[in-house]
PyMOL CGO cylinders between C-alpha atoms (Angstrom):
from pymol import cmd
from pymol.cgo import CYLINDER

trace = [
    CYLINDER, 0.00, 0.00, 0.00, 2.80, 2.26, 0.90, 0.3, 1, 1, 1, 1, 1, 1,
    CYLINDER, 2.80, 2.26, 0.90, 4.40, 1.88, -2.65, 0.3, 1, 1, 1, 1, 1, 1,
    CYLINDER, 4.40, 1.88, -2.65, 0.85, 2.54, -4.46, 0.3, 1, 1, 1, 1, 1, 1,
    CYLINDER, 0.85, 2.54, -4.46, 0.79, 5.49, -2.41, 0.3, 1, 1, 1, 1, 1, 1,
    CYLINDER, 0.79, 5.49, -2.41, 4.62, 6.83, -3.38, 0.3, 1, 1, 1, 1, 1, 1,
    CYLINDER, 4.62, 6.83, -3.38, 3.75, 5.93, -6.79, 0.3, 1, 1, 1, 1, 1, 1,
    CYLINDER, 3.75, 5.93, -6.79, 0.79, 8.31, -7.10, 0.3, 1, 1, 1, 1, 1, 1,
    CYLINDER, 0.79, 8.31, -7.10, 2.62, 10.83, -5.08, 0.3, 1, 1, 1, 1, 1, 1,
    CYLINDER, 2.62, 10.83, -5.08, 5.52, 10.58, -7.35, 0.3, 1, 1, 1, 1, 1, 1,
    CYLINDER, 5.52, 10.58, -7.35, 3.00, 10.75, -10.68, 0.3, 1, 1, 1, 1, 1, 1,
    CYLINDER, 3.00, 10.75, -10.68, 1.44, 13.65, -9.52, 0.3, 1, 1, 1, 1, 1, 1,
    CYLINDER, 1.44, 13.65, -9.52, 4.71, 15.37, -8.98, 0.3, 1, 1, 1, 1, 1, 1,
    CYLINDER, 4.71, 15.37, -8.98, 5.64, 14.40, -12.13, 0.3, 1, 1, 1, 1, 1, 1,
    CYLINDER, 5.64, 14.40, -12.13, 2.71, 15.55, -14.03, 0.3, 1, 1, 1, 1, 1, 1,
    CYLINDER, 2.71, 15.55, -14.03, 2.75, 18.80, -11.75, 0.3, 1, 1, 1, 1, 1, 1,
    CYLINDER, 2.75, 18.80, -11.75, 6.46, 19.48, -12.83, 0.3, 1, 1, 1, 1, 1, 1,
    CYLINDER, 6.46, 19.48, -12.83, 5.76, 18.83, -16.46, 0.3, 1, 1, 1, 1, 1, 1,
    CYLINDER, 5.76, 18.83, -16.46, 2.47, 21.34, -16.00, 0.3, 1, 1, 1, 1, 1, 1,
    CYLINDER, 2.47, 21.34, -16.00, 4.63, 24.25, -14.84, 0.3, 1, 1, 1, 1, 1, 1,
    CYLINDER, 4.63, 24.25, -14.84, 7.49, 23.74, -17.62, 0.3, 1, 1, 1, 1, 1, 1,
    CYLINDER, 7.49, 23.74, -17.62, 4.75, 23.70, -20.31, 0.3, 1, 1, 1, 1, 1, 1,
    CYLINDER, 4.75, 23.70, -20.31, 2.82, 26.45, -19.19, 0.3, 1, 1, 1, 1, 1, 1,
    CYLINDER, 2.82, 26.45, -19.19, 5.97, 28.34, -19.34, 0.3, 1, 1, 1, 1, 1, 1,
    CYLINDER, 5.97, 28.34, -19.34, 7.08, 27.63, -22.51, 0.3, 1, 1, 1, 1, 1, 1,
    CYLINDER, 7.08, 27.63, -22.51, 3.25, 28.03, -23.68, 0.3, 1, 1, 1, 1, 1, 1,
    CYLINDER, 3.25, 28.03, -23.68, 3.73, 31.20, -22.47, 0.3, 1, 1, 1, 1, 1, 1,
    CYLINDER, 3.73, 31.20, -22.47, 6.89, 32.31, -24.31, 0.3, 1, 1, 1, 1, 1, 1,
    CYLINDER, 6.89, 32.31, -24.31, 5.58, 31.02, -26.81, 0.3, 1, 1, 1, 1, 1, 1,
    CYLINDER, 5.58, 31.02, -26.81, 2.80, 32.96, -27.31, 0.3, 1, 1, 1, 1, 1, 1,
    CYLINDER, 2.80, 32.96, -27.31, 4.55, 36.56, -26.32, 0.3, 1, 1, 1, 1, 1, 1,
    CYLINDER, 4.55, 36.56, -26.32, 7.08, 35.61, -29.29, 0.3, 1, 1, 1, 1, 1, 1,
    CYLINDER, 7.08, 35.61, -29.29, 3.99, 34.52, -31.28, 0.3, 1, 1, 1, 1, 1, 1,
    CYLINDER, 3.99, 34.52, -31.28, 2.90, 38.04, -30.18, 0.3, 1, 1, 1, 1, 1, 1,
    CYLINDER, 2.90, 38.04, -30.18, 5.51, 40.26, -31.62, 0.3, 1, 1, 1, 1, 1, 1,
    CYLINDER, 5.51, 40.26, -31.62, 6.07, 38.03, -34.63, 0.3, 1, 1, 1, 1, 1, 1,
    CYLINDER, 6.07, 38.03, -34.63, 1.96, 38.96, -35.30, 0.3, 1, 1, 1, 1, 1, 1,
    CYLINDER, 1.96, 38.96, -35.30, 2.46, 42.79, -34.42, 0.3, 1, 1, 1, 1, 1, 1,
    CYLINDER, 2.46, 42.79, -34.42, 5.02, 43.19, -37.09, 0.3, 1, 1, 1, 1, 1, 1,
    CYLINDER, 5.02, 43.19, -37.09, 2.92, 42.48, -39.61, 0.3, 1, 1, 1, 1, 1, 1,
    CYLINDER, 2.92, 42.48, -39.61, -0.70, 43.13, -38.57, 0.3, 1, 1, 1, 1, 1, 1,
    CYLINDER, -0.70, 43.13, -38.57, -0.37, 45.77, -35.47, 0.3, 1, 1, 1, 1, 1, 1,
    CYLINDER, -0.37, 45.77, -35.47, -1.09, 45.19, -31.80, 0.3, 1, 1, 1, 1, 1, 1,
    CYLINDER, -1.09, 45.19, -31.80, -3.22, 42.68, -30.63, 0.3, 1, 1, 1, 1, 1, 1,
    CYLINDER, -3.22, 42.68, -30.63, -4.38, 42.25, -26.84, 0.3, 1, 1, 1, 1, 1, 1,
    CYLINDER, -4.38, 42.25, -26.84, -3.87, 39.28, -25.21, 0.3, 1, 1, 1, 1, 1, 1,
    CYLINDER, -3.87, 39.28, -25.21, -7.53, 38.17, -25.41, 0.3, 1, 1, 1, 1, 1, 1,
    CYLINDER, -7.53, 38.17, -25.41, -7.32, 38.33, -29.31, 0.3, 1, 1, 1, 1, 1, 1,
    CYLINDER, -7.32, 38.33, -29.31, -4.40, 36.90, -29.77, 0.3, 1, 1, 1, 1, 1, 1,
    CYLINDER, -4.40, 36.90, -29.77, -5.71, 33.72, -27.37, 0.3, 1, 1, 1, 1, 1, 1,
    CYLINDER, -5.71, 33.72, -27.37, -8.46, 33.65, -30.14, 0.3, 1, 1, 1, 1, 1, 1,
    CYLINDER, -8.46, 33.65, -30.14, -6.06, 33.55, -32.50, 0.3, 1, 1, 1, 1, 1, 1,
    CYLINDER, -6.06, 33.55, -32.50, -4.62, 30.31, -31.27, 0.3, 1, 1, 1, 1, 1, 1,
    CYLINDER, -4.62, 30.31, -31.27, -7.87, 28.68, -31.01, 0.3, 1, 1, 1, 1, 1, 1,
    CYLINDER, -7.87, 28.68, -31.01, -8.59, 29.65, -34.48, 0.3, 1, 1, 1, 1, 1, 1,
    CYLINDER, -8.59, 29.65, -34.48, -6.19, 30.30, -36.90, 0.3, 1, 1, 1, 1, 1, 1,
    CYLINDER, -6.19, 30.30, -36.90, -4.50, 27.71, -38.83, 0.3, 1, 1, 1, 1, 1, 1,
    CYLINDER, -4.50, 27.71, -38.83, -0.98, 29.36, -38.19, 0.3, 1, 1, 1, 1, 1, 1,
    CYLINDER, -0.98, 29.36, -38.19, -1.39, 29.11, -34.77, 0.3, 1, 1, 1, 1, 1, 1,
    CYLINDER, -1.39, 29.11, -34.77, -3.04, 25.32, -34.37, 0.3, 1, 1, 1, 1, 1, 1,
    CYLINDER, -3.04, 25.32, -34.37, 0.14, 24.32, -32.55, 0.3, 1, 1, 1, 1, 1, 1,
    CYLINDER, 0.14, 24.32, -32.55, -0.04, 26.33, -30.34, 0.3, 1, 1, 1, 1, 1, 1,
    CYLINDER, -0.04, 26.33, -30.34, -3.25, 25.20, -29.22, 0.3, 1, 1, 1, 1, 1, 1,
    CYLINDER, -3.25, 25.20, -29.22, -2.73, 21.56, -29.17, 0.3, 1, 1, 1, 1, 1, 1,
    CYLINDER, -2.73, 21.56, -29.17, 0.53, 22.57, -27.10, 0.3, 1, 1, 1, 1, 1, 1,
    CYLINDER, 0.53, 22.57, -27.10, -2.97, 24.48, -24.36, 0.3, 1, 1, 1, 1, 1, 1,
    CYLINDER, -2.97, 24.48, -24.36, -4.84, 21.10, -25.37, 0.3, 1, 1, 1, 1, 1, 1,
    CYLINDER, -4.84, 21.10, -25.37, -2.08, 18.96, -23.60, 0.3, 1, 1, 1, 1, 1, 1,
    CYLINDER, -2.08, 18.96, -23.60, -1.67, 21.65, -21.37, 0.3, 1, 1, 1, 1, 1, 1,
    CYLINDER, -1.67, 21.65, -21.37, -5.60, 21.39, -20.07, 0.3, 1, 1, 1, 1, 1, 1,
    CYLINDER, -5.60, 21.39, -20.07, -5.02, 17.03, -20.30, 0.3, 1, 1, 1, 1, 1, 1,
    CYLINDER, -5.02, 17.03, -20.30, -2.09, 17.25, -17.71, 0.3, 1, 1, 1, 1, 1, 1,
    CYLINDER, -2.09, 17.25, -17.71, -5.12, 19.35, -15.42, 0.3, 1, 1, 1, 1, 1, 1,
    CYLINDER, -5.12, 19.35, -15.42, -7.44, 16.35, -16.29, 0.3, 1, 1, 1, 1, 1, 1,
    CYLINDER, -7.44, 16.35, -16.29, -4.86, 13.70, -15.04, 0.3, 1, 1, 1, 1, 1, 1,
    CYLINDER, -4.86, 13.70, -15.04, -3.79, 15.98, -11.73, 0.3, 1, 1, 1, 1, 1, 1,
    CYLINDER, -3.79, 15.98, -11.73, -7.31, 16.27, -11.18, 0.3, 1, 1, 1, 1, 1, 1,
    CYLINDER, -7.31, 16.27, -11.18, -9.03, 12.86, -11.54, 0.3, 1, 1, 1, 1, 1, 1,
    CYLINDER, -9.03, 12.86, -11.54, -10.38, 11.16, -8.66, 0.3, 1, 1, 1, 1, 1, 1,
    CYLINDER, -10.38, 11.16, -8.66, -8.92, 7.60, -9.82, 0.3, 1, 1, 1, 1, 1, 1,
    CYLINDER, -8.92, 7.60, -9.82, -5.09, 6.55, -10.30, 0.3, 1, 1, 1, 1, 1, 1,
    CYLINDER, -5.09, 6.55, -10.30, -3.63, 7.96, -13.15, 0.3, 1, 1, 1, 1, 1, 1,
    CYLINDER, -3.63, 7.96, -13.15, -2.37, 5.07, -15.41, 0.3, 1, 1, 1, 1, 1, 1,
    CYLINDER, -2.37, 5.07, -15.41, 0.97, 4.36, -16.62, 0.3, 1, 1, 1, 1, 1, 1,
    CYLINDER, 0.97, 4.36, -16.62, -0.66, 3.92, -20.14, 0.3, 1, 1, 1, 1, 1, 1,
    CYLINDER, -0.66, 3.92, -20.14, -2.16, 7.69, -19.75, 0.3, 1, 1, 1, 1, 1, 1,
    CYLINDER, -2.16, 7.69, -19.75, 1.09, 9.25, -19.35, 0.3, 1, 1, 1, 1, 1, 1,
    CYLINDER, 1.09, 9.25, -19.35, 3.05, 7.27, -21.46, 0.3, 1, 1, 1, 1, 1, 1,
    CYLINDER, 3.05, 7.27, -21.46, 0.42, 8.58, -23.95, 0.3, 1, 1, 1, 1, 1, 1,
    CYLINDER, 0.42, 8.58, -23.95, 0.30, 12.29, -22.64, 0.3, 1, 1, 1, 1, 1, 1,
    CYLINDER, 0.30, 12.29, -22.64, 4.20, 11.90, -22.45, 0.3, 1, 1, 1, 1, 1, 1,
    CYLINDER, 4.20, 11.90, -22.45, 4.16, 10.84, -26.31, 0.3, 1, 1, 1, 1, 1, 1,
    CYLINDER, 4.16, 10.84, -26.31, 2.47, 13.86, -27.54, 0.3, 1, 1, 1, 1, 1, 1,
    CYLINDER, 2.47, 13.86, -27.54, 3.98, 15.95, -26.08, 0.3, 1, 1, 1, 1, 1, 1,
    CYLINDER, 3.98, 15.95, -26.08, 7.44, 14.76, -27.52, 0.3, 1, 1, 1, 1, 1, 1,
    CYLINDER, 7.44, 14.76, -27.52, 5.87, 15.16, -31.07, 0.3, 1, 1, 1, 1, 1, 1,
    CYLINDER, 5.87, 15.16, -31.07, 4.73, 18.18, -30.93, 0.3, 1, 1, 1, 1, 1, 1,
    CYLINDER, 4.73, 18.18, -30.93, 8.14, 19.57, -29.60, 0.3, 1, 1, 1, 1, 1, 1,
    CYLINDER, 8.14, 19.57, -29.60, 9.83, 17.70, -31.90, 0.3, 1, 1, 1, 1, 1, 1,
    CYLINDER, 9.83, 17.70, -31.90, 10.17, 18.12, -35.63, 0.3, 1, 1, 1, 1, 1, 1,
    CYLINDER, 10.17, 18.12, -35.63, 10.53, 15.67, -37.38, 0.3, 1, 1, 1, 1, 1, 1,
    CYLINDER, 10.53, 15.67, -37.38, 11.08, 14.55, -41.51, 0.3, 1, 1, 1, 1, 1, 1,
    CYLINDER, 11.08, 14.55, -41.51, 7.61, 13.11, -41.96, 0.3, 1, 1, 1, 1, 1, 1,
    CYLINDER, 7.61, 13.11, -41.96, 6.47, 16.92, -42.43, 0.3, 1, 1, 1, 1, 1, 1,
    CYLINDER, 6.47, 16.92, -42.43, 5.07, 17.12, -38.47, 0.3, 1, 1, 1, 1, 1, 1,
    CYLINDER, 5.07, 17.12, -38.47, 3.19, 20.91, -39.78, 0.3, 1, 1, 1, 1, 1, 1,
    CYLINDER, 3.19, 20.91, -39.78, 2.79, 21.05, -35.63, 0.3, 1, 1, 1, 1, 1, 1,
    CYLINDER, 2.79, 21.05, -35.63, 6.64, 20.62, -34.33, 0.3, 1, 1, 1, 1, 1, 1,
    CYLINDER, 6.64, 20.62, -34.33, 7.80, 22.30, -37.92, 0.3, 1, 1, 1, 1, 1, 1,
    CYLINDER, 7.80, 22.30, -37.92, 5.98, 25.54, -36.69, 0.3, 1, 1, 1, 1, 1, 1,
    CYLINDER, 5.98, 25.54, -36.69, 7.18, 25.31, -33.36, 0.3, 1, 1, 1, 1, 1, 1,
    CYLINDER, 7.18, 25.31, -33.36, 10.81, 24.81, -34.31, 0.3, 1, 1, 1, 1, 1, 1,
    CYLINDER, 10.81, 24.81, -34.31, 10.12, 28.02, -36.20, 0.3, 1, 1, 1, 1, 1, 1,
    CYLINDER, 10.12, 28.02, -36.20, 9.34, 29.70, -33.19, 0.3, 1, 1, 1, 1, 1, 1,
    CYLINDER, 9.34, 29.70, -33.19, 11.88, 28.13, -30.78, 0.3, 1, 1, 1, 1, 1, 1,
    CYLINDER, 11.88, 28.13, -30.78, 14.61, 29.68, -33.37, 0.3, 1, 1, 1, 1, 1, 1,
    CYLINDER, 14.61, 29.68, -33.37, 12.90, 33.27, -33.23, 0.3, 1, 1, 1, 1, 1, 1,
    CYLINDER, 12.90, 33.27, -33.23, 13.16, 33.61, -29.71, 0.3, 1, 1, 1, 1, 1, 1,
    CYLINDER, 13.16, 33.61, -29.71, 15.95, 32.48, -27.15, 0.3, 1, 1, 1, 1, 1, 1,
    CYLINDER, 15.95, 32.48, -27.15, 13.85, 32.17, -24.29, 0.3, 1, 1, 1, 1, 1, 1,
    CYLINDER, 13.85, 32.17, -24.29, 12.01, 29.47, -26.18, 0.3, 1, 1, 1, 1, 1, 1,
    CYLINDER, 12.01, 29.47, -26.18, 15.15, 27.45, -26.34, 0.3, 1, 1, 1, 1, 1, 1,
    CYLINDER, 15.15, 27.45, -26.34, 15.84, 27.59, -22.45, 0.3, 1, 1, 1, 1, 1, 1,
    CYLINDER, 15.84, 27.59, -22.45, 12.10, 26.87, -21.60, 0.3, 1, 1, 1, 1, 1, 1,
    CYLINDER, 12.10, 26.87, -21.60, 12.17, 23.98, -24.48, 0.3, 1, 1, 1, 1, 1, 1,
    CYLINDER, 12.17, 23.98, -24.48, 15.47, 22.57, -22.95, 0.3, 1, 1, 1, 1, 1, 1,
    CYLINDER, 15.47, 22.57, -22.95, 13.54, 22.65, -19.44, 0.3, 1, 1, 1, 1, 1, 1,
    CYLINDER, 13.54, 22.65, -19.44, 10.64, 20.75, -21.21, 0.3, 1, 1, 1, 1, 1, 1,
    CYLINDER, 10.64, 20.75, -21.21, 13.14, 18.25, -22.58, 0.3, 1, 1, 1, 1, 1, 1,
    CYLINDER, 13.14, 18.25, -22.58, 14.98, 17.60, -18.66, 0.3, 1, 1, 1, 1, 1, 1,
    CYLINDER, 14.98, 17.60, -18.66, 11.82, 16.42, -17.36, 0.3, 1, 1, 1, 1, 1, 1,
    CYLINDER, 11.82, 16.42, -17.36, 10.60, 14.29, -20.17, 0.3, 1, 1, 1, 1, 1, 1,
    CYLINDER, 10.60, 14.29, -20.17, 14.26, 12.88, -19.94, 0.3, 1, 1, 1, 1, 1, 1,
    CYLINDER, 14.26, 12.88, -19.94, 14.75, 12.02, -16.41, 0.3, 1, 1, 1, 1, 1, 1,
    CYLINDER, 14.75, 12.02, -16.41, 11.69, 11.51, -14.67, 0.3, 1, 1, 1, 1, 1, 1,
    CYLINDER, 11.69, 11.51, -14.67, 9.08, 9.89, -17.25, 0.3, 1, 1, 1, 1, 1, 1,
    CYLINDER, 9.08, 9.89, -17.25, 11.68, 7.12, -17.68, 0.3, 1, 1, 1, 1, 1, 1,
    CYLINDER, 11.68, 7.12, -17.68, 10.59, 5.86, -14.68, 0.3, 1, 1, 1, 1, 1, 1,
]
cmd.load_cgo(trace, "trace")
């Protein structure tokens, strides 16, 4: 009983850890997705440019990236045991969309475009990477 309960303990931190990485890239992301929009169409508030990532094409990556975002809040809030299969699956996609990739992955390819417009992204990305790396091996 004592393991289940270290296991679920150590999921959630897991899950909690990988939260807090992704919201902070998601929200480099988005300020670099920001300027890169102002250049060419003017400014745009926060609100709109939210929409913009629900809606536009250009921006569909960024949504999933909210999308997996909002699944990691599903898993850290469920009443039942998180399963090894549901974060080995979470854990997957998260890995392809930060990941480009030569079957043409349109989500990771825009991404990578971003990640190389803004420094910050590459730092947040890298702390992304760390925890996928060393403590979803497990």
């Amino acid at each position: 009983m004592f393991n289940t309960l270290q296991h679920r303990i150590n999921q959630h931190q897991l899950l909690s850890e990988l939260r807090i990485k992704l919201l902070s890239l998601h929200k480099i992301l988005l300020n670099t997705e920001r300027v890169t929009y102002e250049q060419v169409r003017g400014n745009v508030s926060s609100g709109e440019l939210l929409q913009l990532a629900i809606n536009h094409e250009r921006f569909a990556w960024l949504h999933q990236l909210s999308q997996l975002i909002l699944q990691i809040d599903d898993l850290l809030d469920a009443d039942e045991p998180v399963t090894s299969e549901a974060i080995a699956t979470l854990v997957s996609d998260v890995r392809t969309l930060l990941t480009p990739d030569e079957w043409g992955n349109d989500f990771a390819m825009k991404y990578d475009a971003a990640l190389q417009r803004n420094p910050d992204v590459v730092l947040a990305h890298a702390d992304v990477v760390m925890v996928l790396a060393s403590d979803f091996q497990q």
